[in-house]
Backbone bond lengths (Angstrom), bond angles and torsions (degrees), N, CA, C in turn:
res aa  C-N    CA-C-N  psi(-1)  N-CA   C-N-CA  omega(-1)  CA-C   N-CA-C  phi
1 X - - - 1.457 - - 1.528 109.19 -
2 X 1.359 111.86 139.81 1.326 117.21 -174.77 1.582 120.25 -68.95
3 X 1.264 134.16 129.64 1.478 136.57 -150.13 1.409 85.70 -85.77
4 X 1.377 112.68 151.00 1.917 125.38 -168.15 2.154 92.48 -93.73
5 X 1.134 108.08 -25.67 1.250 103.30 165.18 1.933 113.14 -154.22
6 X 1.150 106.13 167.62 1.181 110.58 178.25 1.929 107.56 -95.70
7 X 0.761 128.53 -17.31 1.884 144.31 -176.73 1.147 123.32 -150.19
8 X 1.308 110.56 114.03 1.802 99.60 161.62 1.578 97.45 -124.38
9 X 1.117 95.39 126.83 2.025 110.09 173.81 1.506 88.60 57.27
10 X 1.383 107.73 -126.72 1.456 104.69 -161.37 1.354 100.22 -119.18
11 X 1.422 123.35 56.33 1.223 149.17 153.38 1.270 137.23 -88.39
12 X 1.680 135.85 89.90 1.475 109.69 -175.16 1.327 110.17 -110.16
13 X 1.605 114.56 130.07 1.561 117.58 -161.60 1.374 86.22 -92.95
14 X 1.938 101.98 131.35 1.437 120.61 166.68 1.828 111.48 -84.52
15 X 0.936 124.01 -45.80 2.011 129.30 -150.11 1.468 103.75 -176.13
16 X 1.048 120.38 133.98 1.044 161.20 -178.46 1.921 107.61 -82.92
17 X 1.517 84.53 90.48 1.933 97.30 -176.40 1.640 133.76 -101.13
18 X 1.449 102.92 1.24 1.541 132.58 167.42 1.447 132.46 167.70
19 X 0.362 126.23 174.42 1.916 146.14 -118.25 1.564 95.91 -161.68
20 X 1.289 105.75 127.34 1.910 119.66 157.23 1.293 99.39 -145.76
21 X 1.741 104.94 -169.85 1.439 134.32 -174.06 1.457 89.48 -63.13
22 X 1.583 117.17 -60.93 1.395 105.40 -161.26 1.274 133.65 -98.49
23 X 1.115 113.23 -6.73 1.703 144.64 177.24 1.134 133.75 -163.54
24 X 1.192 124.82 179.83 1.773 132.42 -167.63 1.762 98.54 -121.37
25 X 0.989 110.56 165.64 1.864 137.29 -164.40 1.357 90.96 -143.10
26 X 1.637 104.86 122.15 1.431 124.91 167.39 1.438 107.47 -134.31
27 X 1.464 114.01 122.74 1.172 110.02 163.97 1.912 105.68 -66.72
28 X 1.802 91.62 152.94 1.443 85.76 -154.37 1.743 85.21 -143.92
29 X 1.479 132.69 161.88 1.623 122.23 150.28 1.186 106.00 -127.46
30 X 1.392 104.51 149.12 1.367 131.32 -174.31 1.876 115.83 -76.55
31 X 0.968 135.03 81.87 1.389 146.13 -155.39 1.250 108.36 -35.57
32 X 1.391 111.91 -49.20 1.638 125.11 175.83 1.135 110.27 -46.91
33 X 1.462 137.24 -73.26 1.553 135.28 -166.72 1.089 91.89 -108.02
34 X 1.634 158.22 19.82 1.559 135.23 159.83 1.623 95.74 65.57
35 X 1.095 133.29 41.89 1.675 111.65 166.40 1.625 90.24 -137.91
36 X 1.556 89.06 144.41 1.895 122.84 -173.74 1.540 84.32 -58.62
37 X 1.643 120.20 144.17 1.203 143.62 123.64 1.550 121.38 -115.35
38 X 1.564 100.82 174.41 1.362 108.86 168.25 1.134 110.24 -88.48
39 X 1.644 124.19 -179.05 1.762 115.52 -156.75 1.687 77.93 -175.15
40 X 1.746 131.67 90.79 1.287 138.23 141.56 1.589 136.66 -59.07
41 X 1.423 102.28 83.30 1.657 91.68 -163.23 1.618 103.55 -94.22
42 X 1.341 129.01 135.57 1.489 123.01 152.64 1.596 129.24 -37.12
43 X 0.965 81.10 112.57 2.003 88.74 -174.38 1.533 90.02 -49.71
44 X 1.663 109.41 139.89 1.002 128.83 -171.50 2.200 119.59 -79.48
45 X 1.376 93.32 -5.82 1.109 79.87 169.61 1.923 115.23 -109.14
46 X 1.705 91.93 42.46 1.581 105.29 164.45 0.986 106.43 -127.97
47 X 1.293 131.05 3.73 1.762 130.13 -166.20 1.510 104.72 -69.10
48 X 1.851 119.65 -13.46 1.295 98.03 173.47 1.247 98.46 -129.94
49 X 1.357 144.64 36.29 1.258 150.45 147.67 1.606 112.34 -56.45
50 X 1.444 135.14 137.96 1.374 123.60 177.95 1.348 101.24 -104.11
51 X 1.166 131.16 -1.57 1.656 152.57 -179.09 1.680 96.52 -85.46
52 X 1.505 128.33 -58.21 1.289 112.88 -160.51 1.687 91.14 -90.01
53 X 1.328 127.62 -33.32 1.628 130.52 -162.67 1.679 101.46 -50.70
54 X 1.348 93.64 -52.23 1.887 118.43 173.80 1.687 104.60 -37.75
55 X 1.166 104.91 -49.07 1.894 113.69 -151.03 1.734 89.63 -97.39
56 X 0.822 110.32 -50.21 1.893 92.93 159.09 1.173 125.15 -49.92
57 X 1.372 115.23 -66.67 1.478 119.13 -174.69 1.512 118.90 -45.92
58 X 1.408 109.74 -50.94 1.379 127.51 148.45 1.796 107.83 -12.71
59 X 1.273 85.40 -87.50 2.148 105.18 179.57 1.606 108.24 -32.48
60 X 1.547 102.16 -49.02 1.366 112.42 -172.96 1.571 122.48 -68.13
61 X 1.435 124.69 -42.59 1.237 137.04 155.13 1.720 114.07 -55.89
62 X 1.298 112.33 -68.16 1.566 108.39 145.02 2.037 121.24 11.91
63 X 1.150 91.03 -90.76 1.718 121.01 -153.91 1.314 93.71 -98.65
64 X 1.780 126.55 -4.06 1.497 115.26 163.16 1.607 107.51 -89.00
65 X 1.329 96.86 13.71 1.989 75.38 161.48 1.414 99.73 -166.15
66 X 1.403 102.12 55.41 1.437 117.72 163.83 1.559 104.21 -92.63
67 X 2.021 110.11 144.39 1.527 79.98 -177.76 2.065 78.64 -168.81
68 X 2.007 99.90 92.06 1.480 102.04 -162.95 1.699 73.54 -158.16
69 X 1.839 90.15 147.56 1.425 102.88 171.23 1.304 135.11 -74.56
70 X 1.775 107.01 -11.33 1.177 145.07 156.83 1.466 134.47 -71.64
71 X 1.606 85.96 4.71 1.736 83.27 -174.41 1.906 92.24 -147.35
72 X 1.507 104.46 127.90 1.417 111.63 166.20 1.452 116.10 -12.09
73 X 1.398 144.56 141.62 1.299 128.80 150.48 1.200 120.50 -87.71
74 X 1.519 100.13 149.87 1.524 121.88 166.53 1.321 105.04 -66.64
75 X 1.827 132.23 129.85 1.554 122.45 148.55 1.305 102.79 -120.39
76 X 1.293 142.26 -14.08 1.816 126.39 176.95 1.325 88.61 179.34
77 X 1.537 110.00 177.10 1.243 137.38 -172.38 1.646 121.92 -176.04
78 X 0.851 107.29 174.53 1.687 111.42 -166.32 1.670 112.77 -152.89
79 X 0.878 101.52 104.30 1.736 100.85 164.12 1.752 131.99 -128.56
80 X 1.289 97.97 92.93 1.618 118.45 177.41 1.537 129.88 -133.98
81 X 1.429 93.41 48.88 1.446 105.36 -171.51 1.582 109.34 -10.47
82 X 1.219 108.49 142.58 1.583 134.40 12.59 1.609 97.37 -84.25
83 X 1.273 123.01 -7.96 1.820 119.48 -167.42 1.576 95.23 -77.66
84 X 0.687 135.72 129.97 1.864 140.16 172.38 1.451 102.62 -152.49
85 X 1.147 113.90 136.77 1.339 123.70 -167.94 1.745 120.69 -164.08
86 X 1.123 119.60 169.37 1.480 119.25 173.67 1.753 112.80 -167.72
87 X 0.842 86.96 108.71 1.689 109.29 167.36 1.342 130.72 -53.38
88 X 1.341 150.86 93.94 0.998 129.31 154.35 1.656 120.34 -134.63
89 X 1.003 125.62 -174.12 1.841 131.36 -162.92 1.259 100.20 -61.52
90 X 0.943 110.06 125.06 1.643 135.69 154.81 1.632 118.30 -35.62
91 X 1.475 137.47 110.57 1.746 128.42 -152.17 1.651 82.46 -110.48
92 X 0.760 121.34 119.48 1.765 138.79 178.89 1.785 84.09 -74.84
93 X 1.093 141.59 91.25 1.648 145.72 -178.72 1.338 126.89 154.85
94 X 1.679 98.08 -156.42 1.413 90.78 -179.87 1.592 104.34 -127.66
95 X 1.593 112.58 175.59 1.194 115.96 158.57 1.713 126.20 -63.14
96 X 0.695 130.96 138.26 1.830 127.96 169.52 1.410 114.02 -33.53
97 X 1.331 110.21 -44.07 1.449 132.23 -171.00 1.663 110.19 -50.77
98 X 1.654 97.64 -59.37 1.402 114.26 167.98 1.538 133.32 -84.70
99 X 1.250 87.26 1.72 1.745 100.37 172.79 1.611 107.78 -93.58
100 X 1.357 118.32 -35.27 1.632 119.44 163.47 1.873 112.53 -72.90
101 X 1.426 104.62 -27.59 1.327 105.16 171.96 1.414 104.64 -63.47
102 X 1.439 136.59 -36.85 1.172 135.13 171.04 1.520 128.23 -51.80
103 X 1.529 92.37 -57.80 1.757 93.13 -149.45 2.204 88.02 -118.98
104 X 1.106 117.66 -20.44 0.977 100.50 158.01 0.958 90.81 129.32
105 X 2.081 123.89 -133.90 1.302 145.00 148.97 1.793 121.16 -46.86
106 X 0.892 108.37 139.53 1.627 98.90 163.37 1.301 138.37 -116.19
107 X 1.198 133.91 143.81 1.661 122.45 178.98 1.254 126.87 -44.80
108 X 1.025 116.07 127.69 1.781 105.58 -169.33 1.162 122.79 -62.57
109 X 1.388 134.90 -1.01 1.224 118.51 169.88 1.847 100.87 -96.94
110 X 1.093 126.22 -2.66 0.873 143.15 -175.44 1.668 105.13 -67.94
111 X 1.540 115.56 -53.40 1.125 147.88 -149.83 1.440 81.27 -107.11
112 X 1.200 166.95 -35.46 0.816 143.77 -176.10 1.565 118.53 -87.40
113 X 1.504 109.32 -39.57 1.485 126.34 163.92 1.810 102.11 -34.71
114 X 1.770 97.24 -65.86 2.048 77.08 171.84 0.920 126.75 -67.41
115 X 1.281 138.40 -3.01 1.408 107.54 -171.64 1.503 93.23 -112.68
116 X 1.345 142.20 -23.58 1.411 111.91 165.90 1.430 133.35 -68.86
117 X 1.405 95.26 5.73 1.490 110.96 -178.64 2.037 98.25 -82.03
118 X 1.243 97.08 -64.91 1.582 120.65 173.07 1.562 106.99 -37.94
119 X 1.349 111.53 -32.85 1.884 108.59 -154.58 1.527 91.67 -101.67
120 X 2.075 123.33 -5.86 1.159 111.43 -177.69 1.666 94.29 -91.92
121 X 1.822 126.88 -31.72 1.351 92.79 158.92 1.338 147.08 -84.54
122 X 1.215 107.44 1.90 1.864 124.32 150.06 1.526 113.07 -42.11
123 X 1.353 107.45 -64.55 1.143 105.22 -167.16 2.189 120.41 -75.69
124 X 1.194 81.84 -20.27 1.373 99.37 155.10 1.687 137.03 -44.49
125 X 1.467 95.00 -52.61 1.770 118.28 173.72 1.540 81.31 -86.40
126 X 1.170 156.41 -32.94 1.705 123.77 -140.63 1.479 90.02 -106.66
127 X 1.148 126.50 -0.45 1.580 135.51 -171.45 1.596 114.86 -107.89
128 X 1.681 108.19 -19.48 1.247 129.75 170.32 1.865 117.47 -94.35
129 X 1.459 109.42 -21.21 1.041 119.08 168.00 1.679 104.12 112.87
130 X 1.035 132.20 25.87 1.920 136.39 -158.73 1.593 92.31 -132.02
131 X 0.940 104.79 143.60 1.623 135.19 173.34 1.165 95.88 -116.57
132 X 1.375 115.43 133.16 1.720 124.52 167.40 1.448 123.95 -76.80
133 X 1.073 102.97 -10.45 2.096 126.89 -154.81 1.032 112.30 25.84
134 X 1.863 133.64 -18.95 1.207 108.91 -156.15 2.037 89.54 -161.28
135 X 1.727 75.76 85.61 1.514 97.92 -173.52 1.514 87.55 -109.66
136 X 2.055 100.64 126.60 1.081 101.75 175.91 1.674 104.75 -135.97
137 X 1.341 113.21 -160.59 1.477 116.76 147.87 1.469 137.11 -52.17
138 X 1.770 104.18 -47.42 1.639 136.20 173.68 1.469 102.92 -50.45
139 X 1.692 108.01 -49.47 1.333 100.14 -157.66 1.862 110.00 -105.76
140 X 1.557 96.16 41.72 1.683 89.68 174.46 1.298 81.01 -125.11
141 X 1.495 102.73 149.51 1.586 100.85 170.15 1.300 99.55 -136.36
142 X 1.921 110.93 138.60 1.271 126.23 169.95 1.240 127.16 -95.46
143 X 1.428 123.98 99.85 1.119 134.76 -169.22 1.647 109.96 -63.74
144 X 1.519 138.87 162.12 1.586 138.73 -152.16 1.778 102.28 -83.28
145 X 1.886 87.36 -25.34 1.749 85.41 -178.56 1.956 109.36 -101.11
146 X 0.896 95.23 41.60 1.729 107.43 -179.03 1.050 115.14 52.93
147 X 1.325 121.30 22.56 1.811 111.03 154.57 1.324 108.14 -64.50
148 X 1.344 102.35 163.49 1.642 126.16 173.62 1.579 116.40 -132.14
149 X 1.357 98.13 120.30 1.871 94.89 -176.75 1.371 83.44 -145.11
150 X 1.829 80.59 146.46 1.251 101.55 173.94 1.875 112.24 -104.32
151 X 1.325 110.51 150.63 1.765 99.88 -172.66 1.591 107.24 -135.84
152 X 1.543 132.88 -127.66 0.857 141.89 178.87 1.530 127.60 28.61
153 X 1.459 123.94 63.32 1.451 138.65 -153.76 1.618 105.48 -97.88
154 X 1.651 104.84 37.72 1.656 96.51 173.98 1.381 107.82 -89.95
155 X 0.909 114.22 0.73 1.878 107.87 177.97 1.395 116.59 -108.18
156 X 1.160 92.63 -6.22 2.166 109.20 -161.62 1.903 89.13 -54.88
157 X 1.291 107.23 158.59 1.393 112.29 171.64 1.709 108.35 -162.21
158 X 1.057 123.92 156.56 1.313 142.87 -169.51 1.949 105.22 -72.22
159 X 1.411 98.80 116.21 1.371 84.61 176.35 1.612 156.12 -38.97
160 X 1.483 85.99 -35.84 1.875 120.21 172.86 1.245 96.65 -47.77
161 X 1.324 129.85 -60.24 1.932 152.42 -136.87 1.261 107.59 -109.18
162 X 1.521 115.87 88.00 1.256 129.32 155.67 1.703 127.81 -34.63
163 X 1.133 95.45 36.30 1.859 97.81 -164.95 0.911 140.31 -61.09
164 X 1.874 110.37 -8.91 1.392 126.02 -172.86 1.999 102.66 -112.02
165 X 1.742 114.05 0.49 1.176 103.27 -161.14 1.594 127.67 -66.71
166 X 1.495 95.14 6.62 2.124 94.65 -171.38 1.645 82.57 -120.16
167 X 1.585 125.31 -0.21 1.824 93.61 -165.03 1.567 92.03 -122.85
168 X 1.319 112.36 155.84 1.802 122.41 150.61 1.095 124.15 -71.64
169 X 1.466 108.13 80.07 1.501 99.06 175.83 1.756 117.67 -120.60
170 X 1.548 113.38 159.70 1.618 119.42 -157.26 0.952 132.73 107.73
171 X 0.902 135.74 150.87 1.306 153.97 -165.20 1.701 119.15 -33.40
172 X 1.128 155.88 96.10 1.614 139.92 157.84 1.194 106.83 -20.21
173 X 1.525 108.84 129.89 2.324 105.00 171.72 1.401 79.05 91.53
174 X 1.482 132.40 -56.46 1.464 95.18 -152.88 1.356 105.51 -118.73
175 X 0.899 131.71 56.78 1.320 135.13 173.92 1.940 126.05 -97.74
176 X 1.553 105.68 147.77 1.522 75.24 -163.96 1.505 88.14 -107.61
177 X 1.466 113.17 -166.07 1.427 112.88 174.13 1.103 129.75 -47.84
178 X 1.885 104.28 -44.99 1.586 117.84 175.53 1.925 104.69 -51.89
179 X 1.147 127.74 -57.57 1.469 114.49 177.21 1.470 111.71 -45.91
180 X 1.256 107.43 -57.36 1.951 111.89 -166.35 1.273 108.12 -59.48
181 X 1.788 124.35 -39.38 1.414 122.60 179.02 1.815 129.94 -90.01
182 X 1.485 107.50 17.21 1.387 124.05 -175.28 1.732 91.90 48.96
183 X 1.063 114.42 61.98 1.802 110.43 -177.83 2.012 85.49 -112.47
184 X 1.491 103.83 152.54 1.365 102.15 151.49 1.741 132.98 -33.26
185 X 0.948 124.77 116.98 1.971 124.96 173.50 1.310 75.86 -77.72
186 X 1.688 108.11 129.80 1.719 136.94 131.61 1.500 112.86 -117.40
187 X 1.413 103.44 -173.14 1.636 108.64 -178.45 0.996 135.99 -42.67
188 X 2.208 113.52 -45.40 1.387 122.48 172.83 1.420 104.19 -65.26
189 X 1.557 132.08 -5.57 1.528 105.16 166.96 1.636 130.31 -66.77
190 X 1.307 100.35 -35.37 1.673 115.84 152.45 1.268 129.91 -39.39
191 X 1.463 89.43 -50.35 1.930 87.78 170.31 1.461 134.15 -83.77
192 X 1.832 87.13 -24.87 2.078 91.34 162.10 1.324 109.86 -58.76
193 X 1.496 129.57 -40.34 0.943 132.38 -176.69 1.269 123.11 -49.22
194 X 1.731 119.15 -53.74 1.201 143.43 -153.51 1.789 89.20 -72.92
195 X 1.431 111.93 -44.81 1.460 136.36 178.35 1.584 110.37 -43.50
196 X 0.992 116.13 -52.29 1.532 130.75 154.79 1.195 122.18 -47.73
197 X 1.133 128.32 -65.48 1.352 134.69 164.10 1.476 117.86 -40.20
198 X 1.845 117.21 -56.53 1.257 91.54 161.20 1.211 129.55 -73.45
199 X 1.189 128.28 -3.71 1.628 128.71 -175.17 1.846 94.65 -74.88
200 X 1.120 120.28 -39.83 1.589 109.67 -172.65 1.477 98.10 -76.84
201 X 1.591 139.18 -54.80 1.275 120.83 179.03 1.356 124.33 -23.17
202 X 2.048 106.39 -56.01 1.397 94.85 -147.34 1.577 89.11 -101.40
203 X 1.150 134.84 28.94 1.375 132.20 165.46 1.464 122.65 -118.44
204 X 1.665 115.72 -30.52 1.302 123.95 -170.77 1.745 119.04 91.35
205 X 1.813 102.36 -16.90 1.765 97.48 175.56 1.380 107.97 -116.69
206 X 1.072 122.32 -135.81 1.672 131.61 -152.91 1.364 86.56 -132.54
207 X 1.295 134.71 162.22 1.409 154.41 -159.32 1.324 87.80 -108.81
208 X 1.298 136.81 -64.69 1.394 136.71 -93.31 2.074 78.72 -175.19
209 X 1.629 120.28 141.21 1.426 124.89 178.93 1.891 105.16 -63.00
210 X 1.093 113.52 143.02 1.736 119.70 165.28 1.636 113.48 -68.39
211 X 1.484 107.42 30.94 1.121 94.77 -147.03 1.899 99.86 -101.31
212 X 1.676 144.50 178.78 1.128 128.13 153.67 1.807 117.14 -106.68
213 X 1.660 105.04 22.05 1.346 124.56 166.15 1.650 107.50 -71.64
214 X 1.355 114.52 99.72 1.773 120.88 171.16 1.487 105.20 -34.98
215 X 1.644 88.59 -65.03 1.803 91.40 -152.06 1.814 101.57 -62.48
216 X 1.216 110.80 -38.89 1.413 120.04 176.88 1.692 118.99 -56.85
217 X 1.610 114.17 -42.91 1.585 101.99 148.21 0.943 141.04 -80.14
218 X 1.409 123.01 -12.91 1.465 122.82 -178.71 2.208 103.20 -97.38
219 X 1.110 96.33 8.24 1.942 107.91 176.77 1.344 80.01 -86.68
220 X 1.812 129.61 -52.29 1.442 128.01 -156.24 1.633 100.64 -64.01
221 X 0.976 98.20 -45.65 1.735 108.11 -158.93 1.940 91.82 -57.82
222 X 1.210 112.49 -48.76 1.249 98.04 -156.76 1.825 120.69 -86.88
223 X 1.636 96.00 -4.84 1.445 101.11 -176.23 1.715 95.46 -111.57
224 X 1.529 124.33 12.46 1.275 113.26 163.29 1.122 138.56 -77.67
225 X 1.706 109.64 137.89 1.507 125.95 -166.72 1.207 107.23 -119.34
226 X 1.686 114.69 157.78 1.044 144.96 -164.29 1.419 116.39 -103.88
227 X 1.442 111.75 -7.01 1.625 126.93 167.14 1.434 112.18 -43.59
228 X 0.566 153.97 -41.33 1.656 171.13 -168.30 1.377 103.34 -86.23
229 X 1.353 145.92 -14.09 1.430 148.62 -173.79 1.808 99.58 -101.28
230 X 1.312 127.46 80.59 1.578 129.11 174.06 0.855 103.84 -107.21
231 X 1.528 105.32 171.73 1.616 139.77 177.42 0.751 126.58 -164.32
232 X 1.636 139.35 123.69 1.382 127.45 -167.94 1.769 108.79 -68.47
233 X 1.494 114.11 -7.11 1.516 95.40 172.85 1.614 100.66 -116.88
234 X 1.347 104.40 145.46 1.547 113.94 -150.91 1.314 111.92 -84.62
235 X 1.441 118.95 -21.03 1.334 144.39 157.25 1.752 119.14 -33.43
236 X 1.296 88.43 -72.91 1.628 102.02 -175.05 1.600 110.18 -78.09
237 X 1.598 105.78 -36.07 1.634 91.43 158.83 1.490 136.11 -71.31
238 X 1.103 127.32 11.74 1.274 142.59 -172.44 1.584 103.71 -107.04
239 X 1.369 103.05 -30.92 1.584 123.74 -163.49 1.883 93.76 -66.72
240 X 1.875 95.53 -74.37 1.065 101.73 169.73 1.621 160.18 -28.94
241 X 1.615 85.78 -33.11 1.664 103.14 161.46 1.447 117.25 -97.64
242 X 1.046 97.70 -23.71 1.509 97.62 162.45 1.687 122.04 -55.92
243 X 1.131 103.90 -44.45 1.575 120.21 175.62 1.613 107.90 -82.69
244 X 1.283 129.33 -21.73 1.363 126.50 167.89 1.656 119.79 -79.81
245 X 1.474 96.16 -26.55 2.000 112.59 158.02 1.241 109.86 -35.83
246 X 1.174 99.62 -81.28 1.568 118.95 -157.09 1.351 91.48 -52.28
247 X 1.344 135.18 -49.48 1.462 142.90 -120.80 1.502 74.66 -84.94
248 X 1.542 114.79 -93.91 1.565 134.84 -165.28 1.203 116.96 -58.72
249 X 1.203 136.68 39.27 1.805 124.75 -170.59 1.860 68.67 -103.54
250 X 1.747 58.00 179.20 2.165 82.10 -154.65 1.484 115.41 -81.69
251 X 1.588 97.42 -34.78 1.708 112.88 -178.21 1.700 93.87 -81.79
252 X 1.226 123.65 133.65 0.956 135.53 136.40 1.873 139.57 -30.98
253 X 1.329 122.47 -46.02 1.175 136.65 122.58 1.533 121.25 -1.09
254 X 1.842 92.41 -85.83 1.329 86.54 -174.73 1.760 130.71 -80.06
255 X 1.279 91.16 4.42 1.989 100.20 174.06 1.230 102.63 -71.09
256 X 1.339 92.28 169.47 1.755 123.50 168.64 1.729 106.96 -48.48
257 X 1.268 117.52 129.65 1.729 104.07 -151.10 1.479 84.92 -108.69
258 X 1.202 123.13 -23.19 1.765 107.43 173.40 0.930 113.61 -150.20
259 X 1.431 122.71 160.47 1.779 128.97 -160.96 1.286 106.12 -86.92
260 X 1.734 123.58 -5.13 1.564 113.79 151.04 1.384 120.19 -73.85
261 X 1.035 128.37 -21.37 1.232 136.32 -168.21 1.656 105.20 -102.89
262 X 1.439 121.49 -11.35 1.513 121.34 165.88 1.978 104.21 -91.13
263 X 1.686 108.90 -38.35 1.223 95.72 159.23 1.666 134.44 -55.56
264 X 1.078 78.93 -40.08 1.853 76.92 -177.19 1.473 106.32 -56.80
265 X 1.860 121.42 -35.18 1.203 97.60 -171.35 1.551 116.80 -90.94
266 X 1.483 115.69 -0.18 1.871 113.86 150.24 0.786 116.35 -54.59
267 X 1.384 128.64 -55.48 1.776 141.78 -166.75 1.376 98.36 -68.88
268 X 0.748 159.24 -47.38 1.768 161.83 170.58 1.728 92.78 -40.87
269 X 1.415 119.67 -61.82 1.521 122.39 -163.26 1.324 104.74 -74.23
270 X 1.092 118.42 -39.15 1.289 123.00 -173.08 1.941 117.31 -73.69
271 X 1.659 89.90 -34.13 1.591 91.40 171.62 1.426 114.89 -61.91
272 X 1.609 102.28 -45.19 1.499 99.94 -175.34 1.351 124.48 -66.61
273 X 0.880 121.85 3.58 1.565 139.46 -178.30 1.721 104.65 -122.86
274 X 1.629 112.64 7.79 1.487 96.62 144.27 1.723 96.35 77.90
275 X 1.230 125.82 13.49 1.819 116.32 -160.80 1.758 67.99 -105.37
276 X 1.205 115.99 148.15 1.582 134.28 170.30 1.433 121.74 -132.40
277 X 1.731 108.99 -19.67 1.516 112.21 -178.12 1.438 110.32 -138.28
278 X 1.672 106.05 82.31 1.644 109.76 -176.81 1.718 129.82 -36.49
279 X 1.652 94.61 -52.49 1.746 105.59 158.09 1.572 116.03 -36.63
280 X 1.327 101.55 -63.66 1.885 99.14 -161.23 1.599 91.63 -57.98
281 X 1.553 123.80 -50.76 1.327 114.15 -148.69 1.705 95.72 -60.53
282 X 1.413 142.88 -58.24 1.073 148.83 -148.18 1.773 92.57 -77.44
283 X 1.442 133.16 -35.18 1.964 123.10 170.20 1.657 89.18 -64.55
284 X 1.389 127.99 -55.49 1.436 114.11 -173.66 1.219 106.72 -41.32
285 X 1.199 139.12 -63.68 1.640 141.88 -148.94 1.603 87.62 -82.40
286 X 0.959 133.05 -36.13 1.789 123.25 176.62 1.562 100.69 -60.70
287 X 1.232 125.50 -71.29 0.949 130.89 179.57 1.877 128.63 -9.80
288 X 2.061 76.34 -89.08 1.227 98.10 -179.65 2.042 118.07 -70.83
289 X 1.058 115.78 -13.29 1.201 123.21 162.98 1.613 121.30 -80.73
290 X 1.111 117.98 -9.66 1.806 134.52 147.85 1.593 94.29 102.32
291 X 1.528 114.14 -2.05 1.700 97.89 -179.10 1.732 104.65 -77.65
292 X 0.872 126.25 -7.13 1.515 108.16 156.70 1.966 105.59 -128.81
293 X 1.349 86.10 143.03 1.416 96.99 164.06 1.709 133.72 -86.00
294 X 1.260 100.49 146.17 1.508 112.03 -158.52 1.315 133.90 131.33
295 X 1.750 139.15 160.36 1.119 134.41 162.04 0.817 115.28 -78.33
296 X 1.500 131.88 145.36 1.480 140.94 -168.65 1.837 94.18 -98.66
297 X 1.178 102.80 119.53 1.867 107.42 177.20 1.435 101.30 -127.45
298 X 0.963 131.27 58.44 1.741 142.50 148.87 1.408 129.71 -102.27
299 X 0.826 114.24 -154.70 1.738 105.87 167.97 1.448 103.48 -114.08
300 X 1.762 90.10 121.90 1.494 101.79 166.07 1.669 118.37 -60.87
301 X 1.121 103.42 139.60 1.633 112.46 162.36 1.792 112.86 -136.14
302 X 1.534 89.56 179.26 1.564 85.87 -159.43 1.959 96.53 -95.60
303 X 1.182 111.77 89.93 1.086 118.76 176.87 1.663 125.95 -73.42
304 X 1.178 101.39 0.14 1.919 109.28 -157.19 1.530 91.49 -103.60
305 X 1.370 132.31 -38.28 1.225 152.47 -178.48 1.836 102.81 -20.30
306 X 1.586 116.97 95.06 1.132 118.22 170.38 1.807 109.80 97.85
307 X 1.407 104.91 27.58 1.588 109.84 -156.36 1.960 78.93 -119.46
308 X 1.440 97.66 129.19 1.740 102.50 159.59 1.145 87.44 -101.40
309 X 1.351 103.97 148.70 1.930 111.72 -172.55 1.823 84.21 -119.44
């Protein structure tokens, strides 16, 4: 696809590396020091919308004072319509999205390694006062050395500010009740979300239809089962739905009420299974699963533990 410019400031956009609702992702380098960033420009047929200019600028103030190892970094930005833009570090990887598009299902400790990685930058924004709204697969990205960051902050909104309560907004597949039922987005919508996410790791499908039919996701939401969540050890699969309970129930109320309190219950599973370094385990499974190249020189652990392959 043809690049909308060749420079902005001291930016030169190389290729064009994703696509959303509200803008495009170009890997881009920074002229000054020669190192790759990302480069978020507003799709140009919002540059004179005061509705989308708003919901960027928003994003942009947002993610200018984000500052977690779990979360993409901020390095600059620009807003002078029609040029609007946002800068941040370049993720040498992939999205989650396309990393299950790859290799499929994952081992559950595997799958759990991301998401307590993911739920420490959740809990990050929910401690700063930001809702992500639209925590998906797309928008976690797994870096080659097993970081996990989460990015894409066009939906994020201020806790106080009911901002999403009359519209459907987020992701298809990942939507939680609060989107499908025009209910207020709070924190546990993040974690239904996050809930989803592990439900597609350790199964390979969608929890809940991809669909933007209400009655048709919220039919999913309420007749969804946990049958599909195994393990050959009976222990940790028991564990798992247990932790997908709490996560996905329908009322808000009765979920997991904060992403410290959903960490603690990874870190519990994960202790007992002896995993101590979430990073290494998730470069191991890159590794040794051939989507990244290289020898793995960390400490092995037993990551496969309870995995039907």
């Amino acid at each position: 696809m043809a690049l909308p410019v060749k420079n902005i400031d001291h930016y030169q956009l190389i290729e064009e590396v994703g696509v959303g609702g509200l803008g495009r992702v170009f890997r881009s380098v920074d002229t000054r020091s020669g190192k790759f960033v990302a480069i978020k420009m507003l799709h140009d047929r919002f540059t004179q919308s005061r509705k989308f200019l708003g919901i960027f600028h928003r994003e942009l103030l947002i993610v200018s004072r984000l500052d977690h190892k779990n979360i993409v970094s901020y390095l600059d930005g620009g807003f002078e319509p029609p040029n609007c833009y946002i800068v941040t570090e370049f993720v040498e990887g992939s999205s989650l999205y396309a990393l299950m598009k790859k290799s499929g299902r994952m081992p559950p400790i595997v799958a759990l390694c991301i998401l307590i990685d993911m739920l420490q930058g959740i809990d990050y924004l929910h401690l700063h006062d930001v809702i992500h709204s639209d925590l998906s697969a797309p928008n976690v990205l797994i870096q080659n050395n097993g970081r996990v960051l989460v990015t894409d902050f066009g939906l994020a909104c201020q806790q106080e500010v009911e901002d999403y309560k009359n519209y459907m907004v987020g992701t298809p597949g990942y939507y939680s009740p609060e989107h499908v039922t025009e209910s207020a987005i709070v924190p546990q919508t993040d974690l239904y979300c996050a809930g989803l996410i592990l439900y597609e790791m350790l199964t390979g499908s969608k929890a809940v239809p991809a669909s933007q039919d209400r009655k048709k996701v919220l039919k999913g939401m309420k007749k969804l089962s946990l049958s599909k969540v195994q393990s050959d050890d009976r222990k940790l699969m028991a564990m798992l739905r247990k932790l997908l309970k709490v996560t996905l129930h329908i009322n808000a109320a009765k979920r997991v009420q904060t992403s410290e309190q959903m960490m603690f219950g990874v870190y519990s599973i994960l202790k007992r299974y002896n995993i101590r370094y979430a990073r290494y385990a998730i470069e191991q499974y890159l590794i040794e699963s051939g989507v990244v190249e290289g020898n793995f020189s960390g400490p092995k652990q037993d990551i496969y533990r309870g995995f039907i392959g």
